[in-house]
RODO-2510 file (C-alpha; in nm, 4 decimals, decimal comma):
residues 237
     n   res          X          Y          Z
     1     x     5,7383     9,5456    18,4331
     2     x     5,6616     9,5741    18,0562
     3     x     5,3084     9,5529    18,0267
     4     x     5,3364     9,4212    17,6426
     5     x     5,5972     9,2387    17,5001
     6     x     5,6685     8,9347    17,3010
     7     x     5,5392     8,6907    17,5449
     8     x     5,2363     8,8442    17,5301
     9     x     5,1899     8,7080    17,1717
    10     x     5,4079     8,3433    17,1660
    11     x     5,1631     8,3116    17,5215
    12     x     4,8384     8,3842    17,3137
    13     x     4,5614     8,1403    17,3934
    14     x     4,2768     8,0357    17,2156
    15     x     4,0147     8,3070    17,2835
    16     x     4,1461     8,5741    16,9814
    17     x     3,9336     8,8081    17,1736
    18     x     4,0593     8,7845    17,4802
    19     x     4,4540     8,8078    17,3123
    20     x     4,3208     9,1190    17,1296
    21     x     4,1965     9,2668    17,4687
    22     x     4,5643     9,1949    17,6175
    23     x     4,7391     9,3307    17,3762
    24     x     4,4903     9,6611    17,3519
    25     x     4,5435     9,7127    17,7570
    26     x     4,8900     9,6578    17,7294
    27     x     4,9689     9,9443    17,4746
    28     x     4,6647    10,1735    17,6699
    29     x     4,9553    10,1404    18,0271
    30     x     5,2197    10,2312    17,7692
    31     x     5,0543    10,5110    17,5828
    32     x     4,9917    10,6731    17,9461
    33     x     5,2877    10,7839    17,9699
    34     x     5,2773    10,9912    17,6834
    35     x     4,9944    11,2074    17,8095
    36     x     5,2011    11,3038    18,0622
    37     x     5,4598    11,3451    17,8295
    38     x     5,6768    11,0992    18,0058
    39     x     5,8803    10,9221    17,6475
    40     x     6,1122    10,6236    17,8079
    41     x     6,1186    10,3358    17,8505
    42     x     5,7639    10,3129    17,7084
    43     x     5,8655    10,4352    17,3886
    44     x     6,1806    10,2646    17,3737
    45     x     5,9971     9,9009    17,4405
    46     x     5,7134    10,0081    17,1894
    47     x     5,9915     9,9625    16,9079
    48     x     6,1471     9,7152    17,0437
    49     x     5,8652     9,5262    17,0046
    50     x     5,7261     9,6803    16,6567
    51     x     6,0756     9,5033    16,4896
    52     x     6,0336     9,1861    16,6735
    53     x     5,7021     9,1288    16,5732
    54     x     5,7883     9,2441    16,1892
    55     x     6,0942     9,0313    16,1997
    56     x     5,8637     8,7312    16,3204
    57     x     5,6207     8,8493    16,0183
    58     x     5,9219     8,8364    15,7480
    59     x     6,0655     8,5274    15,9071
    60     x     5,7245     8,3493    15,9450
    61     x     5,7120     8,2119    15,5278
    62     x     6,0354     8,0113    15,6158
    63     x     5,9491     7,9311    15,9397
    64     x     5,8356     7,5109    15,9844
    65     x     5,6595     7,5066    16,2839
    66     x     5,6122     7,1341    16,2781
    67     x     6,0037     7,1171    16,3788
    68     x     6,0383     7,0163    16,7377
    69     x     6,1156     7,2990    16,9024
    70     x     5,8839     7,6585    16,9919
    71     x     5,9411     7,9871    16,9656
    72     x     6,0629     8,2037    17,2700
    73     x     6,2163     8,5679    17,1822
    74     x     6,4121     8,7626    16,9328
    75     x     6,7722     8,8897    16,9754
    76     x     6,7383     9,2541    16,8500
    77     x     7,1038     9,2834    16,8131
    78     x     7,1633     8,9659    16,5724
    79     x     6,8068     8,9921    16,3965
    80     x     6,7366     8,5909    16,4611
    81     x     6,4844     8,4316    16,6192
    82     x     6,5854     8,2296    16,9321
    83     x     6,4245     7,8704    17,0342
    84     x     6,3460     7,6317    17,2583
    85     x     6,2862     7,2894    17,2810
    86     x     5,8656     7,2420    17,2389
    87     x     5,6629     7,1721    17,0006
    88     x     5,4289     7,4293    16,8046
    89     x     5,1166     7,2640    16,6482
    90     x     5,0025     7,4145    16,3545
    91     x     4,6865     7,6026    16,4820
    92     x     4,9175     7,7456    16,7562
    93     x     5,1395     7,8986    16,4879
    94     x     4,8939     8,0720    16,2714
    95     x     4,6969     8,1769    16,6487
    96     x     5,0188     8,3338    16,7159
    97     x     5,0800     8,4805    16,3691
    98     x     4,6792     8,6466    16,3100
    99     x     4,7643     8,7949    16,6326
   100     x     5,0628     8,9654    16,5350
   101     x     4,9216     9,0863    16,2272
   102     x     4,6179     9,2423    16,3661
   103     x     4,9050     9,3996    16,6712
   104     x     5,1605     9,5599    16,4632
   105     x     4,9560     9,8707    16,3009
   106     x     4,8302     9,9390    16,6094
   107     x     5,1904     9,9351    16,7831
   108     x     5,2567    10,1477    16,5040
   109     x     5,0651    10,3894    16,6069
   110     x     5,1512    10,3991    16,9288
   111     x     5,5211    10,4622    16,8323
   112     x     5,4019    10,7219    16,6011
   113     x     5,2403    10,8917    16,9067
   114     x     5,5299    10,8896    17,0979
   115     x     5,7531    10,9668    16,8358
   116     x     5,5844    11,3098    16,7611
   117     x     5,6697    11,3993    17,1148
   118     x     6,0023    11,2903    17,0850
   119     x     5,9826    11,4969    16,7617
   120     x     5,8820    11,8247    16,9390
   121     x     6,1138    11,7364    17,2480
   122     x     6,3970    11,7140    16,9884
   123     x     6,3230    12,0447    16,8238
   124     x     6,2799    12,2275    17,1442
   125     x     6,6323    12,1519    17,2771
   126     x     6,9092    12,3296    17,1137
   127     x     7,3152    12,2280    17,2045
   128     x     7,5913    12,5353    17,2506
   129     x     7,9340    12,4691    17,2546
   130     x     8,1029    12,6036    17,5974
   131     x     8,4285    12,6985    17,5702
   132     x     8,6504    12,6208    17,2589
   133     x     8,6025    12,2818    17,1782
   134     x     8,9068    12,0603    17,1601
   135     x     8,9532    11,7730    16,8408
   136     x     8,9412    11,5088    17,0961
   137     x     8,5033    11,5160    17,1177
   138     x     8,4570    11,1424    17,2490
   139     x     8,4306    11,2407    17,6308
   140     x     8,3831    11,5709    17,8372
   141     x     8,0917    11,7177    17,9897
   142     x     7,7238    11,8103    17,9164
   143     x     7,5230    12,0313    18,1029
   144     x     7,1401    11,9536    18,1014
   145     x     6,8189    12,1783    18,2906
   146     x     6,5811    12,0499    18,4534
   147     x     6,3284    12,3438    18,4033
   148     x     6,0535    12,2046    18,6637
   149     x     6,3033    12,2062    18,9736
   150     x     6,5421    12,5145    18,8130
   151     x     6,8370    12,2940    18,8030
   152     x     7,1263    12,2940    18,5713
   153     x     7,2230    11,8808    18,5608
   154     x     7,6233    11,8612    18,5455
   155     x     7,6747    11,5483    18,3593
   156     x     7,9889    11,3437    18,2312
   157     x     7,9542    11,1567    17,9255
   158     x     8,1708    10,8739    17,7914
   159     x     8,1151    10,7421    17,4152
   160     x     8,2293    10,4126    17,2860
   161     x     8,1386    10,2237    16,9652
   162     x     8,0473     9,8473    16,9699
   163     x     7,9355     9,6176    16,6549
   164     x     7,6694     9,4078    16,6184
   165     x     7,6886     9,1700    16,2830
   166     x     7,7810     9,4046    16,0091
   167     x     7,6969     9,7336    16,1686
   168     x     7,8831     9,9561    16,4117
   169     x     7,6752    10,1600    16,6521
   170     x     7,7803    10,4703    16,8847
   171     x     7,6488    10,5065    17,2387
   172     x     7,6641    10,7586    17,5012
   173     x     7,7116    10,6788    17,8825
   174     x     7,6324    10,9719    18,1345
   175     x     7,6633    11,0405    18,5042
   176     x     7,5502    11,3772    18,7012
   177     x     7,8618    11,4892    18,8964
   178     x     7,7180    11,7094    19,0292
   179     x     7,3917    11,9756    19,0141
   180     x     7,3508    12,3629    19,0401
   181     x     7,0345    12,6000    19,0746
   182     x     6,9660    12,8268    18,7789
   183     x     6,8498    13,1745    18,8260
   184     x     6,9758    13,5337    18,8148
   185     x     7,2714    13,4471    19,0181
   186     x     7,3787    13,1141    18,8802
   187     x     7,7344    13,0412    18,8088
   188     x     7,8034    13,1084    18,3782
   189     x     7,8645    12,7638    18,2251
   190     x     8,1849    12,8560    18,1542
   191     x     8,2323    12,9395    18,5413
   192     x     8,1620    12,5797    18,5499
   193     x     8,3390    12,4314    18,3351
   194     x     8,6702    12,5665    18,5111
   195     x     8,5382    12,4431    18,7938
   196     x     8,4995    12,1093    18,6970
   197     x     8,8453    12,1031    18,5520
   198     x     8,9847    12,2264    18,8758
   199     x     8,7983    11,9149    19,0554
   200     x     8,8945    11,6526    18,7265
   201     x     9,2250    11,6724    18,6402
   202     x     9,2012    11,3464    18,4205
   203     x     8,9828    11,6295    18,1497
   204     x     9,2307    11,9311    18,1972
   205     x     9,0914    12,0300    17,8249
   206     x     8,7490    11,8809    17,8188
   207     x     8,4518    11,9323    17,5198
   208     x     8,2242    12,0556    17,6798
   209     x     7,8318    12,1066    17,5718
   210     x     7,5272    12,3351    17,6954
   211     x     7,1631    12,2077    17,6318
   212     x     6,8891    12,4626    17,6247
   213     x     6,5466    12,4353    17,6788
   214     x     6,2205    12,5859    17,7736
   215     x     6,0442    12,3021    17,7979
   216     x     5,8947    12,1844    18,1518
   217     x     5,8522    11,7993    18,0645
   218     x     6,0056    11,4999    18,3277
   219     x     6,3834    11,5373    18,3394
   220     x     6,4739    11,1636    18,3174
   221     x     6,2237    11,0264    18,0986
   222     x     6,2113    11,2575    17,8350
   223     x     6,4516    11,5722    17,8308
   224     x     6,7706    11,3508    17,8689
   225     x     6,7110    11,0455    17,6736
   226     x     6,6491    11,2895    17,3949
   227     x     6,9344    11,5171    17,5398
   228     x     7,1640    11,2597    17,5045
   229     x     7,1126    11,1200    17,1736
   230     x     7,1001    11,5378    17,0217
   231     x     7,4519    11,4919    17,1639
   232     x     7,5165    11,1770    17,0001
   233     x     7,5153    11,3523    16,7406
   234     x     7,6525    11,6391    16,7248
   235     x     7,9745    11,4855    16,8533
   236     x     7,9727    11,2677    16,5656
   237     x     7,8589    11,5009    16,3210
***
């Protein structure tokens, strides 16, 4: 469970102290993670909020909070506030908004923390092309360590493109088909990827990538969210 998000805020009660204290423990859980280096979802819900409370901030001059109806979320996706049915007194509104304005430099500095690992993460991991590489990028295979347990993660990924408003955005799906050991005697990737074309015939020419690492940090909350989105773009590029 998120330990901070908007609720936190459109819930604030009277005691500004007490909402201050909330908000502080809430991004201490999150910020945990970073020590031990661990990135998502802590980092990913840290921005989420950080543009949900800015878009409150930006939204809040135009905002009539004497209307009869209160606050309850943000869709991300369509930038707009959503609403229910309530009413929102006036000292309710500017509780909420002081409270958001003292919050969002400290979330940004919480995503700044995590971001310079994400930073580091990203310059530590470096993407070889296995095989010849067909014109057809948009699906194949990606093969990702996990250093810590000296396995080589066989994963297939799937792009797709979907548009929210105005804007167009590219994601990457994965799944591991399969894992192998690394070490002196591990199969080449290119050993691999014949295998896996042997067992697939759906790819029978597939692009197919080769992350490289040293780096020792959690497999699934850090090296392949990052993984995947170095991938992201160098399909794309």
């Amino acid at each position: 469970m998120n330990p901070l998000s908007l609720e936190t805020f459109l819930a604030a009660g009277r005691d500004q102290e007490t909402n201050e204290y909330r908000v502080l423990q809430g991004l201490k859980v999150l910020t945990a993670e970073f020590v031990h280096n661990r990135l998502y979802p802590a980092l990913s819900e840290l921005v989420d909020l950080l543009h949900a409370l800015k878009a409150l901030v930006h939204e809040s001059a135009s905002f009539d909070q004497r209307l009869p109806r209160q606050l309850s979320g943000i869709d991300l996706r369509k930038q707009k506030l959503t609403y229910e049915p309530h009413p929102l007194s006036d000292s309710d509104f500017s509780r909420v908004m002081d409270l958001i304005r003292w919050a969002i430099p400290r979330v940004e500095e919480a995503v700044e923390e995590g971001m310079k690992i994400y930073d580091f993460v990203d310059e530590n991991l470096h993407i070889e092309e296995v095989g010849i590489l067909p014109m057809y990028k948009e699906e194949g295979y990606y093969f990702v360590p996990e250093n810590r347990e000296e396995i080589l993660h066989l994963l297939r990924y799937e792009t797709s493109l979907f548009t929210s408003g105005h804007e167009r955005f590219r994601t990457l799906k994965t799944s591991i088909v399969d894992s192998v050991p690394r070490g002196a005697v591990s199969p080449s990737p290119e050993s691999i990827k014949l295998e896996l074309i042997e067992r697939n015939r759906d790819l029978p020419n597939p692009a197919t990538f080769l992350c490289e690492t040293t780096l020792e940090f959690p497999f699934h909350a850090t090296i392949l969210p990052v993984a995947k989105r170095k991938l992201l773009g160098r399909v794309f590029s």
